[in-house]
C-alpha positions as CSV (number, residue, x, y, z in Angstrom):
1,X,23.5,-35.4,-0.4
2,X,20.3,-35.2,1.9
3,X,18.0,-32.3,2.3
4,X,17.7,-31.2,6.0
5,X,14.9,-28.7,5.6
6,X,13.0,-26.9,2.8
7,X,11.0,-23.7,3.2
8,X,9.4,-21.8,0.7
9,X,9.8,-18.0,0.0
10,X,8.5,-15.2,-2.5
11,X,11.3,-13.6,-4.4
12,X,10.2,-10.6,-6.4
13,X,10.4,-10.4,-9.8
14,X,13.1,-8.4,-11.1
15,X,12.3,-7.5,-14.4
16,X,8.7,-7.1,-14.5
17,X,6.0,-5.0,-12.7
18,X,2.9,-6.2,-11.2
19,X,-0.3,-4.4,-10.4
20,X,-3.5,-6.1,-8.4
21,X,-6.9,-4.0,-7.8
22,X,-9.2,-4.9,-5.2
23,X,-12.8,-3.9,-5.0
24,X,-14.5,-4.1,-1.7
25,X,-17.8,-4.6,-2.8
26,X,-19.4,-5.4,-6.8
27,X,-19.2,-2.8,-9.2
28,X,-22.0,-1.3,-10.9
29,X,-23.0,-1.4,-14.2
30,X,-21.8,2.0,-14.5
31,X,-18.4,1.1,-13.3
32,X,-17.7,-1.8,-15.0
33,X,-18.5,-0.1,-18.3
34,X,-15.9,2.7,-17.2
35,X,-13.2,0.4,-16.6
36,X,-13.8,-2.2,-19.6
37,X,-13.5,1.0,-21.6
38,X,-10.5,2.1,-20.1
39,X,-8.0,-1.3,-20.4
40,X,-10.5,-3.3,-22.6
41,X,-10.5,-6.1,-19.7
42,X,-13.2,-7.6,-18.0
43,X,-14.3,-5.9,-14.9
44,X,-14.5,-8.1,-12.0
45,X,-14.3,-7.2,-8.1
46,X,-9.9,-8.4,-8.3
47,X,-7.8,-6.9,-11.6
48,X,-4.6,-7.5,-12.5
49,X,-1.9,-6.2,-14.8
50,X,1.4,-8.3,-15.2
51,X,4.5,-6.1,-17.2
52,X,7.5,-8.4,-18.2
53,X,11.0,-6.3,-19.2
54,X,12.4,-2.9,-18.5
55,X,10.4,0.1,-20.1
56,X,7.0,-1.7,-19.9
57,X,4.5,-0.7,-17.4
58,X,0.9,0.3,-16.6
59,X,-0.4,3.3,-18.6
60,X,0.0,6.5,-17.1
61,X,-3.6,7.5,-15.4
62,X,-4.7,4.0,-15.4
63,X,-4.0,3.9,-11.8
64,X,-5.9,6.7,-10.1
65,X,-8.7,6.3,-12.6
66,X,-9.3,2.5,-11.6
67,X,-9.3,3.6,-7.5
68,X,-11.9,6.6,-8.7
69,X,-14.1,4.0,-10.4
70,X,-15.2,1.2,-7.6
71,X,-11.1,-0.5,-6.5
72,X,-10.7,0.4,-3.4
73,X,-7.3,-1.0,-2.7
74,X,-4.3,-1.3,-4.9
75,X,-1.4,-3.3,-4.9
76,X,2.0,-3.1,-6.8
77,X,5.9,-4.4,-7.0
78,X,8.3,-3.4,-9.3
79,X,11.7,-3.9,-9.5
80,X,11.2,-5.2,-5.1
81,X,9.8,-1.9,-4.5
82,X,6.3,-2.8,-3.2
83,X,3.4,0.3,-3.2
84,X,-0.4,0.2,-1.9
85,X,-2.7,2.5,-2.4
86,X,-6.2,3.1,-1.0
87,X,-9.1,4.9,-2.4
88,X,-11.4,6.5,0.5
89,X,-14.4,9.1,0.4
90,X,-13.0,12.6,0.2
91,X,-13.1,14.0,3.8
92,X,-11.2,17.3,4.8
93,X,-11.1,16.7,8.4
94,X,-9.1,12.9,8.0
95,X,-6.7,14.5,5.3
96,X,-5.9,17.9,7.7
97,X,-5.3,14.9,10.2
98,X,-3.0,12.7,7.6
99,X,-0.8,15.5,6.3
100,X,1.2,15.1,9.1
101,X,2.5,11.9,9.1
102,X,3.7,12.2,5.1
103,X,7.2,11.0,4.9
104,X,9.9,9.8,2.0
105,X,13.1,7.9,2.7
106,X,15.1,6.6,-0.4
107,X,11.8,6.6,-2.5
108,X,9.6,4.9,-0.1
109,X,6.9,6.4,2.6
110,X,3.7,7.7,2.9
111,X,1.5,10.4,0.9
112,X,-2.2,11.6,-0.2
113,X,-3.5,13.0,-2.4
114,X,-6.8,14.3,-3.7
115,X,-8.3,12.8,-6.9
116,X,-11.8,14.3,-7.9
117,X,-14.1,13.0,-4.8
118,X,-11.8,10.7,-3.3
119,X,-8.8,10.5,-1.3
120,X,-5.5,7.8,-2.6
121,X,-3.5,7.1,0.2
122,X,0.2,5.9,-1.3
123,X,2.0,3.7,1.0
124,X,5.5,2.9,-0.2
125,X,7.8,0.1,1.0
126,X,10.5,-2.6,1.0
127,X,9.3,-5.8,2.7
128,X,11.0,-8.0,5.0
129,X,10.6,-11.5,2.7
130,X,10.7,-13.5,6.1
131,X,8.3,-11.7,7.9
132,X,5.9,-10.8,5.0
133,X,5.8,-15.2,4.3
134,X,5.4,-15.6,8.2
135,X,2.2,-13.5,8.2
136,X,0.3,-13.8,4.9
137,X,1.9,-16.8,3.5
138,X,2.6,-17.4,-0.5
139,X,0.6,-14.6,-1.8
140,X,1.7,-10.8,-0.5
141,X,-0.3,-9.3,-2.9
142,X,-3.7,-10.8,-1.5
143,X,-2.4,-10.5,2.1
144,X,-1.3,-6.8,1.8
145,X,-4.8,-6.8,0.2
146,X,-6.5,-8.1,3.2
147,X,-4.1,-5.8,5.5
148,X,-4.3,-3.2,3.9
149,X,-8.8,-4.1,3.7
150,X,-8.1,-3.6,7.9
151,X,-6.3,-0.8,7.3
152,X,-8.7,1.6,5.6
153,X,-12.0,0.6,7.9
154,X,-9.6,1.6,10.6
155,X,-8.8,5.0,9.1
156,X,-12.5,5.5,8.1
157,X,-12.7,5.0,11.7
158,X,-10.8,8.1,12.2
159,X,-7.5,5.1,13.5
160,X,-3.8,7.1,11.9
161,X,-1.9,3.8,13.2
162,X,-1.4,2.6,9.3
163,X,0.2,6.0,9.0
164,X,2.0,6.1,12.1
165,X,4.0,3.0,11.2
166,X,4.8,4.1,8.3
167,X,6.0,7.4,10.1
168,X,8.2,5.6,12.4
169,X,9.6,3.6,9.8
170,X,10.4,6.1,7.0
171,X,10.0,9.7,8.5
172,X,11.6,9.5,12.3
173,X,14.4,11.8,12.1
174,X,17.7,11.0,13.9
175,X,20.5,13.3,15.2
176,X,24.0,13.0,15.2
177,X,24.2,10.8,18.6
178,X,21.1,8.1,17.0
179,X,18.6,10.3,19.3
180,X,15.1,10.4,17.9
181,X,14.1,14.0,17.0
182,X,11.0,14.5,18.8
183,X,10.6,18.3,16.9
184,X,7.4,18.7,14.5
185,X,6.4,14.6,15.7
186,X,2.9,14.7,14.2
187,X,0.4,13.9,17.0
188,X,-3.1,11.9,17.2
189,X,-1.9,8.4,17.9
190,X,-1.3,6.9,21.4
191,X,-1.8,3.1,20.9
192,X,-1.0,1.2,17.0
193,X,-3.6,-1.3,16.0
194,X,-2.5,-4.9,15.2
195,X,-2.8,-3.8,11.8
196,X,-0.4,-1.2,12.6
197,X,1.5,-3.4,14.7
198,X,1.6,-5.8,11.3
199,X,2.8,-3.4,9.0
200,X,5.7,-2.4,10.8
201,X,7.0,-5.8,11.1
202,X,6.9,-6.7,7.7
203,X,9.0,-3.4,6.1
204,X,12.4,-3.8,5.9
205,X,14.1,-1.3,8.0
206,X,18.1,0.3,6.8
């Protein structure tokens, strides 16, 4: 038998669950106290939390209290259902904008929601395996990272392409003939970044 070519993938780990926290700059003092006493780990500026098995995952809270106290970007797979969220600076004006675009399709989509003085930013998805190894390589959880790092200085920048994409992917409603229903589109976003541009290649569309 001979070989004629080899390429190598990510597969997703059934059984298990998988959650990576990304700080964008050091923790303080402060910080690091909160979140040692909170998982008993640790605190440096990347965290992660590996589940093996059904009926094991992270502890309920642990999530939005680790994005409230210095992460600024999670990322999670379970079960090939892939999740990031982003922790931003509480502002009224970006959420009114946001709302818009929220969307679910079979469990994945986009959504905010207010935690004390910050914003979380849920973006749910199935990847594209292919794609997702054509752009970041062996490691999607430190490239979404560094997307998803684009991402949110692009929404602090008042840019809604992250959640346009997602829009188009998961919330663009069809009629009967396969016509895009243009009623209720949410508005604010002409042109999608190469971040943008990024994210809607790598989600698996049905």
């Amino acid at each position: 038998m001979q070989i004629l070519s080899l390429r190598r993938s990510f597969d997703a780990d059934h059984s298990s669950s998988s959650y990576e926290f990304f700080a964008l700059k050091a923790l303080t003092a402060e910080q690091r106290a909160a979140v040692q006493r909170l998982t008993g780990e640790s605190a440096g500026r990347h965290l992660s939390f590996h589940y093996q098995g059904d009926w094991q995952d992270i502890p309920s809270g642990w999530a939005d209290k680790l994005l409230t106290s210095g992460y600024d970007i999670l990322v999670s797979e379970s079960y090939d259902w892939w999740n990031v969220d982003l922790s931003l600076p509480h502002d009224p004006a970006l959420l009114a904008r946001l709302k818009p675009f929220e969307c679910e399709a079979d469990g994945n989509g986009f959504g905010v929601r207010v935690v004390g003085e910050r914003m979380v930013l849920g973006f749910g998805m199935q990847l594209d395996y292919s794609a997702v190894y054509d752009a970041f390589g062996e490691n999607p959880f430190r490239g979404l990272a560094n997307l998803f790092k684009a991402v949110r200085t692009e929404l602090l920048a008042g840019d809604l392409s992250a959640a346009r994409a997602m829009y188009e992917t998961y919330g663009s409603a069809e009629d009967e003939e396969g016509e895009e229903d243009e009623e209720g589109e949410p508005e604010g976003v002409e042109t999608i970044s190469a971040s943008g541009e990024t994210l809607l290649s790598i989600m698996e569309r049905y």
